[in-house]
matplotlib code that plots the C-alpha trace (Angstrom):
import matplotlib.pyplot as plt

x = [133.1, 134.5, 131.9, 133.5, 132.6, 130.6, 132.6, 131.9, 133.7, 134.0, 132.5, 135.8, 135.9, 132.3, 133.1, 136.1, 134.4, 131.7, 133.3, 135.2, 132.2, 131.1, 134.5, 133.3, 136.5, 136.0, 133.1, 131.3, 133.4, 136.0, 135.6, 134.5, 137.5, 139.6, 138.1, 136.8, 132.9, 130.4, 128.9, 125.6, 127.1, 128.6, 125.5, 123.8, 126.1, 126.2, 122.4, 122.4, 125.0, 123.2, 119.7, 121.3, 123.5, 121.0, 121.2, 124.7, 124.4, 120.7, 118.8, 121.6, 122.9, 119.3, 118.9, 122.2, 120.5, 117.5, 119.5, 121.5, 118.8, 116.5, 120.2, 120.6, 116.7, 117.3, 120.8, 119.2, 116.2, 118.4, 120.6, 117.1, 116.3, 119.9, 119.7, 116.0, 117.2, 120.5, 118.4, 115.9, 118.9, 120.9, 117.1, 116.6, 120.3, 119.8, 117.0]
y = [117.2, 118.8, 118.5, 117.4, 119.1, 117.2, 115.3, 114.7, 111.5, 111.5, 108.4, 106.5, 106.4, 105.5, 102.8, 101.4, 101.0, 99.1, 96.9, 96.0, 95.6, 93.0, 91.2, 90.3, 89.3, 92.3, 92.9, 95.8, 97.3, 96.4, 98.1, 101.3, 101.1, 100.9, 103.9, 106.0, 105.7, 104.7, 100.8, 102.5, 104.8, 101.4, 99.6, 102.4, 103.0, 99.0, 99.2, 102.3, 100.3, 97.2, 99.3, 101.2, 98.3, 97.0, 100.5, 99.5, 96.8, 97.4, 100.9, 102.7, 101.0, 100.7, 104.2, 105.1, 102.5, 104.1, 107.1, 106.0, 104.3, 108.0, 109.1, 106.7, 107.3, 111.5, 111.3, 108.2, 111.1, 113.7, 111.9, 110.6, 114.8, 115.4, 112.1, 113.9, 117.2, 116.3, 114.8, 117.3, 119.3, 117.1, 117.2, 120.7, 121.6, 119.0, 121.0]
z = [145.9, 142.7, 139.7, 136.3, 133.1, 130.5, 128.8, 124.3, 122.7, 119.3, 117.0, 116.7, 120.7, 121.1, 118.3, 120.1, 123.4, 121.7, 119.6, 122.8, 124.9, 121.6, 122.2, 125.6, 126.8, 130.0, 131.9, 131.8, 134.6, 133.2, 130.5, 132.2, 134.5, 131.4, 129.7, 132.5, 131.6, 133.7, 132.9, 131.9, 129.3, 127.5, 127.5, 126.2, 123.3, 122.5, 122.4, 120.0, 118.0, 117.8, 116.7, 113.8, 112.4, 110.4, 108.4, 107.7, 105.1, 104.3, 103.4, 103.1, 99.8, 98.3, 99.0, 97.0, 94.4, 94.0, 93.5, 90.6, 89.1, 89.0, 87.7, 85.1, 83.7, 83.9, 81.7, 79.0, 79.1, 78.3, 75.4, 74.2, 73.6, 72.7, 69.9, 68.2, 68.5, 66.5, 63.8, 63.2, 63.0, 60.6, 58.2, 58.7, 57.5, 54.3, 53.0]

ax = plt.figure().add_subplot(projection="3d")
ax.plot(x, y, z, "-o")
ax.set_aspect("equal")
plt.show()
């Protein structure tokens, strides 16, 4: 028996497996068949899938959120300085 060489799939393969495995329109051995993976392997991905796809349309985008807000508050900060420093200037070239 020859041994085969670990094999890495990129995200887009892992993806299209799963999404196809979701489709349920094959079984499972099907599917391996079809792309040369072992049933396990797709089950495994489809369950890793399923446990980060709440990340998708949830923290992720309050995360960014948050960020812009904390960006928003440091640049009104900084024109808030930029606005008093301007007009002690303007008063201090009056005199």
């Amino acid at each position: 028996m020859s041994r085969r060489d670990r094999r890495k799939f990129t995200a887009a393969f892992k993806t299209e497996v799963v999404l196809e495995a979701l489709k349920e329109r094959k079984t499972l051995s099907e599917l391996a068949q079809q792309f040369d993976l072992h049933p396990n392997q797709i089950s495994a991905w489809k369950k890793e899938f399923l446990t980060g796809a709440s990340e998708v349309f949830g923290s992720s985008l309050d995360t960014e959120r948050e960020a812009l807000e904390k960006k928003q508050e440091e640049l009104y900060r900084q024109i808030g300085k930029l606005q008093v420093e301007n007009d002690f200037l303007k008063k201090t070239l009056r005199r």
